[in-house]
C-alpha positions in Angstrom: 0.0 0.0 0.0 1.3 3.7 -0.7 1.8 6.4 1.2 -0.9 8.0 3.5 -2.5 10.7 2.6 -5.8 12.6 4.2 -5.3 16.4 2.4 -5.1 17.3 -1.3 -4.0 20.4 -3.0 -5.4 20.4 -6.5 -3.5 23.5 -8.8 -5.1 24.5 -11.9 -4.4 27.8 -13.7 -8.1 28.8 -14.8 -10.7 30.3 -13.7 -11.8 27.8 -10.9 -16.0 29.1 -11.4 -16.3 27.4 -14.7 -14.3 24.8 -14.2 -16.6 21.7 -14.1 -15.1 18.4 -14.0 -12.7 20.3 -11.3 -15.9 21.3 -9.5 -16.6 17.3 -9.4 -13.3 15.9 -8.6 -12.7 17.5 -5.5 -16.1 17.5 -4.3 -15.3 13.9 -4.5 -13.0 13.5 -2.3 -14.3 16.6 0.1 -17.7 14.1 0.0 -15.4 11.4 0.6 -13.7 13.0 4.2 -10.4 14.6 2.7 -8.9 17.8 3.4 -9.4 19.4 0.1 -8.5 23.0 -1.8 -8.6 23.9 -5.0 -6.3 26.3 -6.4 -6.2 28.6 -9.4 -6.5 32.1 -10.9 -9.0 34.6 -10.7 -9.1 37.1 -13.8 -10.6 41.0 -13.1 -14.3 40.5 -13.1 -14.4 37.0 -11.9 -17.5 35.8 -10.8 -17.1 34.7 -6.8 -15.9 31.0 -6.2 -18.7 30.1 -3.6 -20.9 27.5 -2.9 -18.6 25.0 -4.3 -18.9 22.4 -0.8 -14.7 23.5 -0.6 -12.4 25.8 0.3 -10.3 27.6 -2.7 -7.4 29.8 -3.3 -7.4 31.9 -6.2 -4.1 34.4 -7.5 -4.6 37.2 -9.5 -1.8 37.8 -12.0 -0.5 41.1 -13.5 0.1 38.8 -16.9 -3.0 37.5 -18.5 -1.4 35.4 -21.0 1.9 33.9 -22.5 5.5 33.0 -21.3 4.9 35.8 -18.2 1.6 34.6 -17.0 3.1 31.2 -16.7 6.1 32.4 -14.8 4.3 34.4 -12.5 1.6 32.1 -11.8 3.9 28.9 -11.1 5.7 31.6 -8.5 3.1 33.1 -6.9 1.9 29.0 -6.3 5.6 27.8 -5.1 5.3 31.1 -2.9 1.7 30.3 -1.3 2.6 25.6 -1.1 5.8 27.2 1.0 3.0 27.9 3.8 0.8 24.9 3.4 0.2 21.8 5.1 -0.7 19.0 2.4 0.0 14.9 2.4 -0.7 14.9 -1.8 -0.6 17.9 -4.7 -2.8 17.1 -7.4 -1.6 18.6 -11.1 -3.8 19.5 -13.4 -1.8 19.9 -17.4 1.4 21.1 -18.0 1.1 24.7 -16.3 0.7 23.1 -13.1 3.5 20.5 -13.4 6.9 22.1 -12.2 5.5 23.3 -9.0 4.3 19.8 -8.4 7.5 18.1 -8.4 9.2 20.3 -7.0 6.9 20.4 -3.7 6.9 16.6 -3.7 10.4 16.7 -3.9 11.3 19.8 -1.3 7.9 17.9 0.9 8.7 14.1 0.5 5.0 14.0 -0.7 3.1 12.3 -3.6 1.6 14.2 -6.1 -1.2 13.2 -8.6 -0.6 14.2 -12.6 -3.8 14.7 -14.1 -3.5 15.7 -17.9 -7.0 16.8 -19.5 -5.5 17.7 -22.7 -2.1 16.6 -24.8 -0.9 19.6 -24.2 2.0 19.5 -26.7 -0.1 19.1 -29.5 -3.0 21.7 -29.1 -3.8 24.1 -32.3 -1.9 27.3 -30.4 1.7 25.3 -30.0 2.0 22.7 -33.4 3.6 25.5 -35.2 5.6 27.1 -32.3 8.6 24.7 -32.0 10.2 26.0 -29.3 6.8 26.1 -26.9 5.9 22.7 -28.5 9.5 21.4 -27.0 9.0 23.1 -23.6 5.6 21.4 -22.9 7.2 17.9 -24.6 9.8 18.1 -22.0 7.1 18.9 -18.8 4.8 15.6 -20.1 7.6 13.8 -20.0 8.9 14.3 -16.5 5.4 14.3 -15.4 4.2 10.9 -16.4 7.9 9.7 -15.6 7.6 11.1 -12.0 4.3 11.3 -10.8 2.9 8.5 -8.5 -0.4 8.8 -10.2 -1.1 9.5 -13.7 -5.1 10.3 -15.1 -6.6 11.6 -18.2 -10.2 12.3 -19.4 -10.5 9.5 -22.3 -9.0 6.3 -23.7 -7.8 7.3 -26.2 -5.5 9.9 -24.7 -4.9 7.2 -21.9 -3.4 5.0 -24.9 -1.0 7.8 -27.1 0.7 9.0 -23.2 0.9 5.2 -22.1 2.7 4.3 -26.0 4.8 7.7 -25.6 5.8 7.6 -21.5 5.6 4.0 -21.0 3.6 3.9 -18.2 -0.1 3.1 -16.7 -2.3 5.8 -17.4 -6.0 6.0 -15.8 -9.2 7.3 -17.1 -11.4 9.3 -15.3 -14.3 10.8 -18.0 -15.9 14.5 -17.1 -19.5 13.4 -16.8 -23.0 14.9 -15.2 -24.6 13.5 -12.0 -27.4 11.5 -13.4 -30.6 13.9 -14.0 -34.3 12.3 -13.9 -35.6 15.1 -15.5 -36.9 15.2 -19.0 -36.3 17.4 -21.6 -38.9 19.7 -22.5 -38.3 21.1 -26.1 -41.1 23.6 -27.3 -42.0 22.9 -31.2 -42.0 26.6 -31.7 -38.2 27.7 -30.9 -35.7 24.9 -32.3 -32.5 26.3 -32.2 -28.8 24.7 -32.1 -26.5 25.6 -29.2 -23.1 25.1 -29.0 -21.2 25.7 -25.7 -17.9 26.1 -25.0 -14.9 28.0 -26.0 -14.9 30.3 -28.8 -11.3 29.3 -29.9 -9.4 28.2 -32.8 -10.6 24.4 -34.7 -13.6 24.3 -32.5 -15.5 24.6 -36.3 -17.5 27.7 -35.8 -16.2 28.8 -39.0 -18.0 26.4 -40.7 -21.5 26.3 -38.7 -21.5 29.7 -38.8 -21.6 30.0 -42.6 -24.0 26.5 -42.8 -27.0 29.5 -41.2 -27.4 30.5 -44.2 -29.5 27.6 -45.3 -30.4 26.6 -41.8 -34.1 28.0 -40.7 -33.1 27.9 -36.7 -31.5 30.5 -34.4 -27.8 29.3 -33.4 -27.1 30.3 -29.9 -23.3 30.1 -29.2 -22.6 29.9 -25.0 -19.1 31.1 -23.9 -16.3 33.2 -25.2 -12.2 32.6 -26.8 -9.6 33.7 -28.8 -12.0 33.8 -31.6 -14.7 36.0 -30.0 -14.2 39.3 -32.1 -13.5 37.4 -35.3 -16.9 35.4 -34.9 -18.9 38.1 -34.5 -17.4 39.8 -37.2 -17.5 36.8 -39.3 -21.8 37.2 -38.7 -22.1 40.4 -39.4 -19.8 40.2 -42.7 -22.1 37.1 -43.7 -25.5 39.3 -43.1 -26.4 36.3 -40.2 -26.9 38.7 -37.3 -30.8 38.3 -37.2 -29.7 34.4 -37.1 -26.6 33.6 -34.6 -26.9 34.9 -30.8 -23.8 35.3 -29.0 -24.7 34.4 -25.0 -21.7 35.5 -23.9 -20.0 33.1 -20.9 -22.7 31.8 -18.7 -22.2 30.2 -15.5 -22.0 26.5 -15.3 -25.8 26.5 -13.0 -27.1 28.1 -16.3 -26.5 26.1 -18.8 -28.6 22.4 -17.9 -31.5 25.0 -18.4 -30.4 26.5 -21.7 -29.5 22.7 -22.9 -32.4 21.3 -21.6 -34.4 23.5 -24.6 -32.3 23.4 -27.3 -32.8 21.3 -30.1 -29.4 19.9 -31.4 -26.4 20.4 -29.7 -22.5 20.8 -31.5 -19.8 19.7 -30.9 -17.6 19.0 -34.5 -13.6 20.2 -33.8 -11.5 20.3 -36.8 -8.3 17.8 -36.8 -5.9 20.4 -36.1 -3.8 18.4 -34.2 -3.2 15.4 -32.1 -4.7 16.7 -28.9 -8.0 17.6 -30.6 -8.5 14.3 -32.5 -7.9 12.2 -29.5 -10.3 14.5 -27.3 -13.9 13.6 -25.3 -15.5 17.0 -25.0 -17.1 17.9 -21.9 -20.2 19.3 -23.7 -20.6 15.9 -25.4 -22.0 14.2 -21.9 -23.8 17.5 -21.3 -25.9 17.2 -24.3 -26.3 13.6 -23.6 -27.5 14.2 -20.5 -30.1 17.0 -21.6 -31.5 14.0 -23.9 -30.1 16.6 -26.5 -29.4 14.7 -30.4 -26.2 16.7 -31.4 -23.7 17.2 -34.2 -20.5 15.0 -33.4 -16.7 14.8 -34.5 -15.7 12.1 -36.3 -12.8 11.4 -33.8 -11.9 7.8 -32.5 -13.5 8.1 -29.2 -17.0 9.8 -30.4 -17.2 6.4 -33.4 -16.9 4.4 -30.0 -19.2 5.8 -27.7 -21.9 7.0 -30.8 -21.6 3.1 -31.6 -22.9 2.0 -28.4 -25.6 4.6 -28.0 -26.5 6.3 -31.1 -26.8 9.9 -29.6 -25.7 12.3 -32.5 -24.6 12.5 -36.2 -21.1 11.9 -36.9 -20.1 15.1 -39.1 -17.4 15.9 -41.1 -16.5 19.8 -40.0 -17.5 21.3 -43.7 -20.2 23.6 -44.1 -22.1 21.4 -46.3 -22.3 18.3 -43.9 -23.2 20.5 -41.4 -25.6 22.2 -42.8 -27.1 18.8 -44.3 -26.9 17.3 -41.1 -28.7 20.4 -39.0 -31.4 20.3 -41.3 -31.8 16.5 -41.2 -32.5 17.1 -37.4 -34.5 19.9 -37.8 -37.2 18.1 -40.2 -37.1 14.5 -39.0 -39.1 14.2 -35.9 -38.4 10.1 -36.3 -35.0 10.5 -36.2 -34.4 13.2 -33.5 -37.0 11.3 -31.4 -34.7 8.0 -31.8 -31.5 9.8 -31.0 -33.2 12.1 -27.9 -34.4 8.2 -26.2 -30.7 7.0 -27.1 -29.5 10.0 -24.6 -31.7 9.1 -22.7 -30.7 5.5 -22.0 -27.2 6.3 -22.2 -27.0 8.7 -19.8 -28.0 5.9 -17.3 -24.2 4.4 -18.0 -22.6 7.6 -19.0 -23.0 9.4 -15.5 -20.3 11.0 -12.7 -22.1 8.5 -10.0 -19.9 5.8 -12.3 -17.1 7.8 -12.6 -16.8 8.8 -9.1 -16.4 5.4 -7.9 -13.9 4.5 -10.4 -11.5 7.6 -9.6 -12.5 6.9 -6.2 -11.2 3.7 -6.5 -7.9 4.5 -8.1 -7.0 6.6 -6.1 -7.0 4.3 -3.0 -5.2 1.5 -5.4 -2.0 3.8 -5.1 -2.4 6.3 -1.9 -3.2 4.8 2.4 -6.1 6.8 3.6 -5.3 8.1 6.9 
């Protein structure tokens, strides 16, 4: 049996309100008797971290962004873990890695790697060698040194177990089980994505498939892209036609989802990271019995082949604008695909996951 351990620092370098299958995670453990924080940033008009069931620690950085923000984040955390009492630190990506090992080191503690993304091969570093060979180098020494390793999807779990040569958990970001119904009024079908507004998401694309699309798209969240996608709708005359929600809280968006008609999620393969992803907002639509537009990545074929949820779509405008209407006109179908949700969500549920991770987690750590 390993090491004893009763308190957990968890280090993430977002916005800890949003952050969902954070949010679940630690309330896991905090239901399960740890000592628990959660630690991460808090930008200028953050909305308050409370009512989360745990206590958190938030820094606000000068540096917003790029080579500082890192810097000064990992040191105002290696400042603040100088002062703490902990028996485990808990890593989430790259960004949190360093201050990880060095703690466990400095501590004689454990620490937990827990990699939601590849984060050497996202769209922002392929073509920025240098950055590309910095984050190569922290995945390395993190699935070399941690005493746990997790990630959000098999297919991840696989390409780091191939590339570090070592066991790599799942844990998948899934809802609580609802037993609520959706209720989906005939007279307002509209398609809602949620999520980041960033770079090979394929808003592009679904933006310009409006135009032959008789539905309201409602697009929940903000990114990079932002400014270019609205620009993009009012250069393409679609303004009466594509609402932009803005980022809405995470307690806002069951609603929202709940009366939507299809949901999207369709990523262009623009790199390694993205084609080997499982999307949060996949289990949320699944959950809101919602039929939805789905990449054609290896782990959406798998689940989509157990429990025909969605339409697997290639990220063109012309599939998706095929597609979107195919759900829009076909009551049979969107009816079949709404009761797959339905069912699957029975399986596809954080209760499952809980337990598992859970589980795991006592496999390598001694509760105290």
């Amino acid at each position: 049996m390993g090491r004893q351990v009763s308190s957990i620092v968890f280090t993430v370098t977002n916005d800890l309100v949003t952050d969902q299958r954070m949010h679940r995670i630690v309330g896991a453990f905090a239901e399960a008797g740890y000592r628990v924080k959660l630690v991460g940033r808090e930008w200028q008009g953050s909305a308050p971290a409370s009512g989360l069931g745990f206590p958190v620690k938030r820094f606000r950085c000068l540096f917003n962004k790029g080579k500082l923000f890192y810097l000064e984040y990992n040191l105002r955390l290696m400042c603040w873990l100088l002062f703490q009492s902990f028996d485990c630190l808990w890593a989430v990506d790259c960004d949190t890695a360093w201050p990880a090992r060095l703690f466990s080191l400095i501590r004689r503690k454990p620490w937990v790697f827990d990699a939601h993304e590849l984060f050497s091969r996202v769209p922002e570093v392929i073509d920025r060698k240098r950055v590309q060979r910095i984050w190569q180098l922290t995945e390395k020494m993190a699935f070399s040194r941690a005493d746990l390793c997790i990630t959000v999807g098999p297919a991840l779990a696989g390409w780091f177990e191939t590339a570090y040569g070592r066991k790599v958990e799942v844990v998948r970001n899934m809802p609580p089980v609802s037993g609520g119904l959706p209720y989906r009024p005939e007279t307002d079908r509209f398609i809602l994505y949620q999520g980041a507004l960033n770079k090979g998401r394929g808003l592009e694309n679904l933006i310009k498939a409006m135009h032959a699309v008789n539905a309201r798209l409602l697009l929940a969240g903000e990114g990079d892209l932002s400014s270019q996608l609205r620009q993009l709708v009012v250069d393409e005359g679609l303004s009466e036609r594509v609402v932009f929600l803005g980022k809405l809280p995470p307690s806002a968006l069951p609603e929202l989802t709940s009366r939507a008609w299809i949901g999207y999620n369709v990523s262009e393969p623009m790199g390694l990271s993205y084609q080997l992803s499982l999307n949060n907002k996949f289990f949320d639509y699944v959950h809101a019995g919602l039929p939805s537009l789905i990449n054609p990545f290896e782990e959406y074929v798998k689940l989509n082949a157990d429990y025909e949820v969605g339409l697997l779509t290639e990220p063109n405008v012309e599939t998706i604008s095929r597609n979107l209407q195919l759900l829009l006109n076909d009551n049979e179908v969107h009816l079949r695909l709404s009761q797959n949700c339905i069912k699957a969500r029975e399986m596809w549920n954080w209760e499952h996951e809980k337990e598992h991770l859970l589980t795991i987690f006592h496999k390598v750590f001694k509760r105290v």
